[in-house]
N, C-alpha and C positions, 0 to 999 in steps of 0.2 A: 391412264393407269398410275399407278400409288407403290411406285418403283421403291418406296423406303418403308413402307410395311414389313411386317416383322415375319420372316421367311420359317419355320418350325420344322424339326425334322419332318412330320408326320406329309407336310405339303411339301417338302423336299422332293421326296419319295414319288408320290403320287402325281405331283407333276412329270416327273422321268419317264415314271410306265406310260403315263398319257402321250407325251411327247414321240414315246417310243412306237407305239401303237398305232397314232395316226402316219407316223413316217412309213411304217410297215405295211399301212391298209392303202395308204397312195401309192407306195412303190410298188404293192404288188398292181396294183389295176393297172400302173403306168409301165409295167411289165420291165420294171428296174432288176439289173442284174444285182446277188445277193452279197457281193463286194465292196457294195455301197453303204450297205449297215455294216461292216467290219471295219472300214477307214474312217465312219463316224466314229465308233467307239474308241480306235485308235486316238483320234484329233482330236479326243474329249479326256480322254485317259492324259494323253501332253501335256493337254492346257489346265487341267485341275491339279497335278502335278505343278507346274511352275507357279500357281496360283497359293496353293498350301505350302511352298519353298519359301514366297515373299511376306505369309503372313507366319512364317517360321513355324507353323504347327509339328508336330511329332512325326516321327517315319513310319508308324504304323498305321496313321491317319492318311500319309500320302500312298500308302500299298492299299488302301483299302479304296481309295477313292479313283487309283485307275484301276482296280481290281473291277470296284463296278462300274466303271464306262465298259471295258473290255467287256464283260458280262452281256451290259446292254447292245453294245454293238455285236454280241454275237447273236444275240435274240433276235435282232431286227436283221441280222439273214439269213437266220433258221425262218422267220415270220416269212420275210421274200419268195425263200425258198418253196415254202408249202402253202401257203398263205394264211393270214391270220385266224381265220373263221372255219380250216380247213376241217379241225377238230375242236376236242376242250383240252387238247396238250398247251397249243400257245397260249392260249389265255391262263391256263393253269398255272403255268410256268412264269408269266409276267404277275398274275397275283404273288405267286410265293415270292418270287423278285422282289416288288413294292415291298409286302410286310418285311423280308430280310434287311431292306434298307432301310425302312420307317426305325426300326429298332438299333442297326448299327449307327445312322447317324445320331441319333440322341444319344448313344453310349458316346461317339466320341468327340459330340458337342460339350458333354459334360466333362471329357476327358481335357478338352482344350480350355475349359476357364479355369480349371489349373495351374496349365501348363506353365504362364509369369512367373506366379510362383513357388511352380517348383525349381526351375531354370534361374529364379534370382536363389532359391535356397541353397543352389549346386554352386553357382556363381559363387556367395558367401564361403561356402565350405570349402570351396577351392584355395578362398583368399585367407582364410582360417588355417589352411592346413601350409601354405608360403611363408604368413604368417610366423606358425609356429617354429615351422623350421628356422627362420630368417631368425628369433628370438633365442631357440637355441644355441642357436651358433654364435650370437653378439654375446651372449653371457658367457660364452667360452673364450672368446676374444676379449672381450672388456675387463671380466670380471677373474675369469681364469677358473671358472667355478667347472667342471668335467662329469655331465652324467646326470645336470639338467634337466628336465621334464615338463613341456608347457603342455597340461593335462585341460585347459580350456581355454578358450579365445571368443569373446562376445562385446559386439558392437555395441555402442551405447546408440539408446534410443533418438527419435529424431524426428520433427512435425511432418506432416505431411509436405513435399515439395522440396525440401532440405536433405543437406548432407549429413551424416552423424557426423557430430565434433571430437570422437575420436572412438577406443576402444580398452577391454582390460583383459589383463592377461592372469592367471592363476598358474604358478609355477611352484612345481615342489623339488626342493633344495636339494642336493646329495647328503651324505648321512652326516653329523657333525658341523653345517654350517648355519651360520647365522643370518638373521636378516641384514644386519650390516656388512656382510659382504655384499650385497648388492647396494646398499643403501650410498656406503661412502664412496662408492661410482657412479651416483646419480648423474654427476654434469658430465663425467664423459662418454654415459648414455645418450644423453638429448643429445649433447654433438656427434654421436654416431647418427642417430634419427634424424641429424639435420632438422629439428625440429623450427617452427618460423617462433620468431622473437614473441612473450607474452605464452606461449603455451610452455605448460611446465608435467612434468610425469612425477608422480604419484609412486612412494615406495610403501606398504603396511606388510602387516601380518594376515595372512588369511585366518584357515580354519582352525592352523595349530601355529607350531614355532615354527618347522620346518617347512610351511605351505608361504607365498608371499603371493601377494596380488599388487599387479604394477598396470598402475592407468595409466593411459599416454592420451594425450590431450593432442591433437592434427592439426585442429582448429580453436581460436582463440574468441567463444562467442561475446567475449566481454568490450570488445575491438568493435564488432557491430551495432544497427539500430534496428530496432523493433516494435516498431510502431503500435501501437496498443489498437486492438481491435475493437471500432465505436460497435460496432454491430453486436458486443456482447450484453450490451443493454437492452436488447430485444428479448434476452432470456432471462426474468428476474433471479437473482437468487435471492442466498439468505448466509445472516451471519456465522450459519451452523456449518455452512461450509467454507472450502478453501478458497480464499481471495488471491487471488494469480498478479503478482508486480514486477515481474522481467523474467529473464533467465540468468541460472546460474553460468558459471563459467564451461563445462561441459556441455550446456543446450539445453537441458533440461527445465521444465519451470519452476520459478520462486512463486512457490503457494503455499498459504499459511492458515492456519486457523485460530492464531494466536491473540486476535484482537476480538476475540469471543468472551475469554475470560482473563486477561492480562493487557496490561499499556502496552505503549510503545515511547521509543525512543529514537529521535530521529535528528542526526547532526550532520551539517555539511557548508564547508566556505563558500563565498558568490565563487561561480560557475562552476559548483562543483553539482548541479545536477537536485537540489535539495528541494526545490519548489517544482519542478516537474514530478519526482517523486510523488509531493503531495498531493497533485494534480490527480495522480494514478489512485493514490489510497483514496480520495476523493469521489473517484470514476467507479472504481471496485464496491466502494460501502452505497454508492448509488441505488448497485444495480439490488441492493438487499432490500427485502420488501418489511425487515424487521430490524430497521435503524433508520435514527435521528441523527441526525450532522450538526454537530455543532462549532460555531468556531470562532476564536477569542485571536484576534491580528490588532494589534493597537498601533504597528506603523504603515497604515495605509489600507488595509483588510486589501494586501495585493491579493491573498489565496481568496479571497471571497468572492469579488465580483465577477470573476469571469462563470461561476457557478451562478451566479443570481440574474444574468445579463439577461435568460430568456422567458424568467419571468417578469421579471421588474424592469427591465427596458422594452424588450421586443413584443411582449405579451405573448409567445408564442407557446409558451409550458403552462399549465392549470395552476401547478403547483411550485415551490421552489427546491433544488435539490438539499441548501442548504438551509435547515430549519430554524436556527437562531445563529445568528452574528454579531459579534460583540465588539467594538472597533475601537473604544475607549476602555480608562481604567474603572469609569462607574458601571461601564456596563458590564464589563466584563467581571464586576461584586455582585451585582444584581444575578447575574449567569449562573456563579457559584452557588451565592445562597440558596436559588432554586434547587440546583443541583443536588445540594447535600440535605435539603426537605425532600425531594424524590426519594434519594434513597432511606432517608430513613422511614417515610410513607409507606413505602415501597415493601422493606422488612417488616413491617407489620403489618400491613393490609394483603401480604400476596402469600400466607401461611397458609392458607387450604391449597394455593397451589402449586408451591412445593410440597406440600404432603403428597397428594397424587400424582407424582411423577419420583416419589421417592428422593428427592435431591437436595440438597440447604441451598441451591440457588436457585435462583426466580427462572425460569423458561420463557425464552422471547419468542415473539412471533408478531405478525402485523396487526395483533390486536396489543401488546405488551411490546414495544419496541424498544428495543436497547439503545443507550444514549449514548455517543462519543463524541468528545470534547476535544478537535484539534486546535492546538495554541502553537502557532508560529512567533519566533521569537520570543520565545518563554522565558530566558534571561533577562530582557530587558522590559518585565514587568515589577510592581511595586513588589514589598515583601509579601503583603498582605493577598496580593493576588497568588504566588507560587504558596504561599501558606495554602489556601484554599483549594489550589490544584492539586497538593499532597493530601488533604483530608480526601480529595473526590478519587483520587489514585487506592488510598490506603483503603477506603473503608465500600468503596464503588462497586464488587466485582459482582455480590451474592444480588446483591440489586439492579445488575447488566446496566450499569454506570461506567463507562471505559474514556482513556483518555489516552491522547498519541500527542506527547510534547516534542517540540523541535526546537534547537539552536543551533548557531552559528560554529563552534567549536568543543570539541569535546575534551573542554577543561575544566578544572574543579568551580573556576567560580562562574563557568554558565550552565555546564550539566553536573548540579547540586548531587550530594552521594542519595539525597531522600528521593530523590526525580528517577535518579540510575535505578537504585537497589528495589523499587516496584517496578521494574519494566523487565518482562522476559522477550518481549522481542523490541533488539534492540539493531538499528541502524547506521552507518556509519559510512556517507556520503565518501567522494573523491575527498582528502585529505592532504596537506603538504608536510605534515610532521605525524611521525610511525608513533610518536609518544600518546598523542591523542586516542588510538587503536588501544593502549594501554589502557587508560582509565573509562573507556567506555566497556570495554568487553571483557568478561568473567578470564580467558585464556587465552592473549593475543599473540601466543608463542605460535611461529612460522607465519606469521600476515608480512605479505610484502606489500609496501602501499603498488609496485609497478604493475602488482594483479588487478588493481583499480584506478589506475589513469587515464579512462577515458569521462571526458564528461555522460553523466549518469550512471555511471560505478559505484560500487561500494562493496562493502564490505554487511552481515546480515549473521548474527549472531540470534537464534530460535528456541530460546529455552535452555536446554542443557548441550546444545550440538553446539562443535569451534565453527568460527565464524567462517563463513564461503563468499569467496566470490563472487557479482552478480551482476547483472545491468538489466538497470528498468528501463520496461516500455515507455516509448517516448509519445505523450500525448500533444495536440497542437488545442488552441483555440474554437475552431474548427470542429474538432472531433468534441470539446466538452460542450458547445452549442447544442450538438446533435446530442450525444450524451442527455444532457438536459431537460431537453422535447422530449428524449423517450421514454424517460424515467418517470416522470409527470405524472401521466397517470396511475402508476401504482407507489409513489410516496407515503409512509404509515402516518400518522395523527397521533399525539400522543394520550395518553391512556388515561380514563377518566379517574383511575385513581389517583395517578402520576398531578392530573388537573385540580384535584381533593383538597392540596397544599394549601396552607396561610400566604403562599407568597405568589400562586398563582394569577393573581392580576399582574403579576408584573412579566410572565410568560404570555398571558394576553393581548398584552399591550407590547409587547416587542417591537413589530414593525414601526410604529409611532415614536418609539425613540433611537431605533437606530438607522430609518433609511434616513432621515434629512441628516445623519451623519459618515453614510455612505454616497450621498449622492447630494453636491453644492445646489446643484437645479434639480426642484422638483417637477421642475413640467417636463420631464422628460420620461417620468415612471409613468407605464403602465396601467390600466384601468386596476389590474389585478391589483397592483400592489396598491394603488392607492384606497381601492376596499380592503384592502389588508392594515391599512395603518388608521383608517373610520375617523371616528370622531374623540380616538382617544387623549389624553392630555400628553405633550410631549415633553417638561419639564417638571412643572409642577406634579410630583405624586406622591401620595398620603400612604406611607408605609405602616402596615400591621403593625400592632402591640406583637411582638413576636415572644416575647413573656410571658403572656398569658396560656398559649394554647399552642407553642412550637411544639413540634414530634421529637419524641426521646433520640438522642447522641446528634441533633444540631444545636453546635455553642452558638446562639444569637449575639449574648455579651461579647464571647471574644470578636464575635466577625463585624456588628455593628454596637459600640457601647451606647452611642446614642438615643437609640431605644431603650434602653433598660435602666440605662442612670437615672439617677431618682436623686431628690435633693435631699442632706441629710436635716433631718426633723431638729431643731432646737429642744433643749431639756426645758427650757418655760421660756413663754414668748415675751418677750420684753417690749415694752411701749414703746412707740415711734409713731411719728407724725404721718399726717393723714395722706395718702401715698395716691398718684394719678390714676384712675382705670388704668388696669390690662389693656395692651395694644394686641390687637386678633394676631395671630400667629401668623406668620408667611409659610408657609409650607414648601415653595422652593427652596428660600432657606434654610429653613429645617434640611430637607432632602438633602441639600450639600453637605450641609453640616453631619449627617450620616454617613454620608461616605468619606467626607474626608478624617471621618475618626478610623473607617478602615484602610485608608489608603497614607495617611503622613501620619497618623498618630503613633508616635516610634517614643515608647517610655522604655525604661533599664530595660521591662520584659523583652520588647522585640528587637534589643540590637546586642551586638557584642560589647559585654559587662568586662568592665575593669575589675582590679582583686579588689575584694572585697574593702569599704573605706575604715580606718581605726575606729576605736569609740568616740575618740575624740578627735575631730578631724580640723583642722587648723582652720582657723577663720579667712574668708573669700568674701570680695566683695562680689555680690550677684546685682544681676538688674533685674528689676520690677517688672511685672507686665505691664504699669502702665510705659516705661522706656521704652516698650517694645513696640514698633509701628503696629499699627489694627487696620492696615487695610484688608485684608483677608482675616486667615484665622488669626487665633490666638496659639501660640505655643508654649505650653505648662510643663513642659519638662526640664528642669532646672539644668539639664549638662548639655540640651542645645541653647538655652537662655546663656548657658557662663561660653559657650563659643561665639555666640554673636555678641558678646560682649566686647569677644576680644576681635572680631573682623571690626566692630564699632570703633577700638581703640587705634587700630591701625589706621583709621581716616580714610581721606581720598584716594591712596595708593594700595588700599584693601591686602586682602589676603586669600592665597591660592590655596590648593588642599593640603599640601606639604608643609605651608608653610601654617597655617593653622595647626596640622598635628603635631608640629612642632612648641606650636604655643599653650597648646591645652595638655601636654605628655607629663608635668611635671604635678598637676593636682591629681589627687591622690581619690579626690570623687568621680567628677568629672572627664577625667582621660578617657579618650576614646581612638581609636586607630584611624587610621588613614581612608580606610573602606568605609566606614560607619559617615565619616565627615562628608567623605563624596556622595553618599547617598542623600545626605539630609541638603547639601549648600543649594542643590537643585533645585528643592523644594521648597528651600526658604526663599530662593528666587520667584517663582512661582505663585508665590501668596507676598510677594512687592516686601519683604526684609530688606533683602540684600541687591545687588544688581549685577549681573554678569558681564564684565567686562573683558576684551578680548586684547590683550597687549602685543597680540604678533607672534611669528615664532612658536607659533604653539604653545604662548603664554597666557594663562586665565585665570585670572582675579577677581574675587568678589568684594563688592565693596558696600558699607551702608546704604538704605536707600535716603535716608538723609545728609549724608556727606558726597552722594553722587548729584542728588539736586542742588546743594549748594556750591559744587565746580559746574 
C-alpha cells in the first residue's frame, strides 16, 4: 500500500464511516458489548487531540476533531446496540455522519494552510506593537521629546531563508518640534539599541515636517558574502530589464536598468573588489539575449579570458560570451572605429524603426542587439583611444552603443571629467581616501568610506539618487565556466545592418587578430575557435578608402589621418631625372603606419598647448628629421623634435621627466608641462629615440639612442 498518497477530505470521511461500519457489523455478530465503540471513540477523540497539539493547528480544529471521534464512537454503540442492518436509521445516520465530515474537514483543511501565516502575522504585530512602545519610551529618555507617537512600524523585506536586516519606524513629533531634535541624538540612539558596529539608523522627514521616519539597520549586509546565483543563466533575460549586482546595505537588491540607455563608471584599488564586480556586470549582461560584450584590456585581457575559456579552450560553449576583445592599443582603434560606423549606420538605417515604436532611439532585441564596451583600465590607454571611448560614450546611446569604463582611482587624471560627466551610473569600489567619493559622485555629503570596508563594497550612485551602500555578489571561476556553457546557446549575432559598415571586414576578421594575442600557444584552442579565426590574414590588412563612402558624423581624418592624407599637388611640375619604378606597397607597413598616426601622433592639437607663441619668436636651434634616428617612425612635431634635442644634448647621463620640463619651460614655442613630457618619453622609447634607463632609487632617465650605444 502507497501509505504517502495524498489523503483528501472527501476519503477522510468515507474511510471513517467504513471503518466504523465494519467494526459495528463484527461486533454486533461477535455479540460485543456496546461499551466497546464508546472507548473507541474515546481513544481516537485523545489521540487526534495530541496529534493537532503537535502540528500546532487551531483549537477549533482540535474540538472538532474529537467532537467527531466521540460522534463515531457513539454510533458504533448505538450500531452494537440495535445492530447495523436493524433498520435504515443506522445507515441513515452514518451517511449523514460521512457528508457532515466530508465538508468540515475540507473547511478546516483550508483553514490550516493559513494558519503560518496568520500566527507569523500576530507574531509580527506583537513584535510591532513592543516595538513601538520600547521606541516611545527611548525618545522620551533620549530625546526628552513627551507625547511621541510611533503611528507605524514595518519590517524591511528579505529573501527567502533570511533574516530582515532591520526595520522603519514612522513617528509623529509633538507640536512645535523639529526633526533635529531627534536627529542631533542620533549616536546616543544607536548606543541605546546597542546597535553591532557598521549598522548605522537613518533620521528623515516623512510625509510633512512634523512626521519623521527612522531606519534602524540590525544587521550590517555589507559585512556578508553572497555568492552570485550561476543558475540565473538558465532564465535569459534582456537589457530592458533590471540587472541584479549585490545588495544594498539594508538586504535589499542592487538592480538597475541604467546600462540600457546610459555608461557606467566603475573605480576601485587592488583588493578593493573591482574585477569581481566586473565578473558580475559580465554574468548579468550574459544572461541578456539583446547584447554584445565587448571588451578593450590592454594589460593582460585578465577580465577576458576567464569568459572565453569555454569556448576557445575547452570547446565546451557553441558560442563565446564575449564577442570581441581587444587586448592591444591597435586593436582596440580598430574596436572604436567600428564602433562609431555602427552607430552612425545605425541612425540612419534604423528610422522606420523608431518611427513605429514612436521613439528617437533605436529598440534592441536579439535580432538589433545592443553593444557595450567594457575597458578595464581605461587610464592607462593612449589619448587617442579615451578620445574614441568619449565619442562612443557621447554620441552611442540613440544607437544602443553603451560603454562601462573602469579605473584604478577616482582622481581627476584617471577618471577624466568627459568619462565622469556621461556616466549616470556611477561605481565606487572599497576606497582608502573619502576624497576620491568627492570627485566621482554628483553629492558625496554623508559617505563614510567604513559603510564600505569590506572587500567587494562600494559605494553606487544611480542617476539622480545619493550614493548607497552595497556589496556585490561574489562570482568564482567556477560559476563563470558554468555561466558560459549556458549562455551559449542563446548569444545574439550582430545585425546585418550593424554588418553594412565600410569597416566591417575588420569585425570579421576579429578572431584572427586577436586570439594569437590572447593566447602564446595556439594548439591549445579549440576546433571552434580556430573556425573562428579561418583563413583570415592576421597582420597584413588593406584598410578601406574610408573617404570615399564613410557614414555621416564618423571623423575618419581625425581617428586615422593616414587614410586621407593626400600629397599636396605641385603649382607646375618641374623636371627631374628619370626616377626608379615604384616599389609595391607593403601593406603591413602601411597598416602600422595607420595606426600609429592614431595612437603617437600628438601635434599642438592633441596635447596641452603653451600660451600662445609672439609674432616674433626668437630664434632656436631645432634638429632636422634627418638628426632624428629612423628606426621606427618618424616624428614631425617640432616641440617633441626641440625635447629630444635637448635629452640629445644631455649625452650619456640622459634626462628624466623633471628634469626635461625643466629644460624645455623657458622657450616660449615649444614648453610643455611635465604631463605632456611623460606621455611622449615612452613613446619615443618605443619607436628606438631614446632608451630607458633605470638608475635605482626610483631614478629614470632617458637617454639618446645613439649616445646609449656608444657607452
Amino acid at each position: 500500500m502507497d501509505w504517502t498518497a495524498p489523503h483528501p477530505p472527501a476519503w477522510a470521511a468515507t474511510n471513517a464511516a467504513g471503518i466504523a461500519a465494519l467494526t459495528a457489523a463484527a461486533g454486533h455478530l461477535a455479540h460485543m458489548p456496546p461499551v466497546i465503540g464508546l472507548a473507541e471513540g474515546v481513544a481516537g477523540a485523545v489521540a487526534s487531540v495530541a496529534v493537532a497539539t503537535h502540528r500546532r493547528w487551531s483549537t477549533p480544529n482540535k474540538v472538532y476533531r474529537a467532537a467527531a471521534w466521540l460522534l463515531a464512537g457513539g454510533w458504533t454503540s448505538w450500531a452494537l446496540e440495535v445492530g447495523p442492518w436493524s433498520s435504515w436509521w443506522p445507515a441513515t445516520a452514518l451517511v449523514a455522519g460521512t457528508v457532515l465530515g466530508w465538508g468540515a474537514n475540507a473547511a478546516f483543511q483550508e483553514y490550516e494552510l493559513g494558519a503560518p501565516g496568520r500566527r507569523a502575522e500576530a507574531q509580527a504585530q506583537a513584535l510591532r506593537e513592543e516595538v513601538r512602545g520600547e521606541w516611545e519610551d527611548r525618545l522620551y529618555r533620549i530625546c526628552g521629546l513627551t507625547g511621541c507617537q510611533v503611528v507605524g512600524v514595518q519590517t524591511w523585506d528579505a529573501e527567502p531563508g533570511e533574516m530582515p536586516c532591520g526595520y522603519s519606524l514612522e513617528v509623529t513629533l509633538p507640536p512645535g518640534q523639529p526633526l533635529t531634535a531627534v536627529q542631533q541624538r542620533g549616536d546616543a540612539l544607536r548606543a541605546d539599541l546597542r546597535l553591532p558596529i557598521g549598522c548605522g539608523l537613518e533620521i528623515r522627514h516623512g510625509k510633512d515636517y512634523g512626521t519623521v521616519i527612522i531606519k534602524v539597520e540590525l544587521v550590517n549586509a555589507v559585512a556578508a558574502t553572497f555568492p552570485y546565483k550561476a543558475d540565473r543563466a538558465l532564465t535569459p533575460g534582456s537589457i530592458n530589464d533590471a540587472l541584479q549586482f549585490g545588495r544594498f546595505k539594508d538586504g535589499t537588491k542592487f538592480a538597475t536598468t541604467a546600462l540600457r540607455y546610459h555608461c557606467g563608471l566603475v573605480i576601485g584599488q587592488p583588493e578593493g573588489g573591482k574585477t569581481n564586480f566586473l565578473n558580475v556586470i559580465n554574468a548579468e549582461l550574459a544572461r541578456c539575449v539583446d547584447v554584445l560584450i565587448w571588451h578593450i584590456d590592454v594589460t593582460g585581457a585578465g577580465v577576458t579570458l576567464p569568459w572565453l575559456r569555454a569556448w576557445a579552450r575547452d570547446g565546451s560553449a557553441a558560442a563565446p560570451v564575449v564577442d570581441w576583445s581587444a587586448s592591444t592599443i591597435e586593436e582596440a582603434l580598430i574596436m572604436l572605429r567600428v564602433a562609431e560606423e555602427i552607430i552612425a549606420t545605425r541612425k540612419r538605417d534604423y528610422q522606420d524603426r523608431m518611427f513605429e515604436v514612436n521613439d528617437d532611439k533605436i529598440p534592441v532585441d536579439e535580432n538589433v542587439p545592443e553593444i557595450i564596451i567594457i575597458t578595464d583600465e581605461a587610464a592607462q590607454l593612449p589619448l587617442s583611444v579615451q578620445k574614441g571611448l568619449d565619442t562612443v560614450n557621447n554620441t552611442g546611446r540613440a544607437a544602443g552603443v553603451r560603454g562601462v569604463n573602469c579605473v584604478l582611482r577616482g582622481t581627476r587624471e584617471m577618471a577624466s571629467p568627459a568619462m565622469k560627466e556621461m556616466t549616470r551610473l556611477r561605481i565606487a569600489m572599497r576606497v582608502s581616501d573619502e576624497a576620491e567619493y568627492m570627485h566621482i559622485f554628483s553629492d558625496a555629503r554623508g559617505i563614510k568610506k567604513e559603510d564600505a570596508a569590506y572587500q567587494g563594497s562600494g559605494f553606487v550612485e544611480d542617476g539622480s539618487e545619493k550614493p548607497k551602500p552595497f556589496k556585490a555578489y561574489r562570482i568564482e571561476p567556477h560559476d563563470i565556466m558554468s555561466i558560459s556553457k549556458t549562455v551559449a546557446g542563446y548569444r545574439p549575432k550582430l545585425d546585418d545592418v550593424s554588418l553594412n559598415i565600410d569597416s566591417a571586414q575588420f569585425y570579421r576578421e576579429r578572431w584572427a587578430r586577436t586570439l594569437p594575442n590572447l593566447y602564446s600557444n595556439l594548439d591549445v584552442l579549440s576546433n571552434a575557435a580556430r573556425t573562428a579565426m579561418g583563413n583570415a590574414p592576421v597582420t597584413a590588412v588593406t584598410l578601406p578608402d574610408a573617404g570615399e563612402s564613410a557614414p555621416a558624423g564618423v571623423d575618419m581624418e581625425a581617428l586615422f589621418p593616414s587614410l586621407t592624407k593626400k600629397p599636396a599637388q605641385p603649382a607646375a611640375p618641374a623636371p627631374q631625372a628619370q626616377e626608379e619604378p615604384p616599389v609595391p606597397a607593403d601593406t603591413t607597413r602601411q597598416f602600422r603606419a595607420v595606426l600609429d598616426d592614431a595612437m603617437w601622433s600628438l601635434d599642438d592639437s592633441t596635447t596641452e598647448t603653451a600660451p600662445p607663441a609672439p609674432a616674433t619668436a626668437p630664434a632656436a636651434t631645432l634638429p632636422t628629421l634627418a638628426a632624428v634616428p629612423q628606426s621606427a617612425m618618424e616624428i614631425t612635431d617640432r616641440s617633441q623634435l626641440y625635447a629630444l634635442q635637448k635629452i640629445r644634448e644631455a649625452g650619456p647621463a640622459g634626462l628624466g621627466v623633471s628634469a626635461l620640463a625643466e629644460a624645455v619651460k623657458d622657450h616660449p614655442e615649444h614648453s610643455r608641462d611635465r604631463t605632456t613630457l611623460h606621455r611622449w618619453m615612452p613613446r619615443w622609447a618605443a619607436y628606438g629615440h631614446v632608451v630607458r634607463v633605470d638608475r635605482g632609487a626610483g631614478q629614470v632617465a632617458y637617454v639618446a639612442a645613439e649616445h646609449y650605444r656608444a657607452a
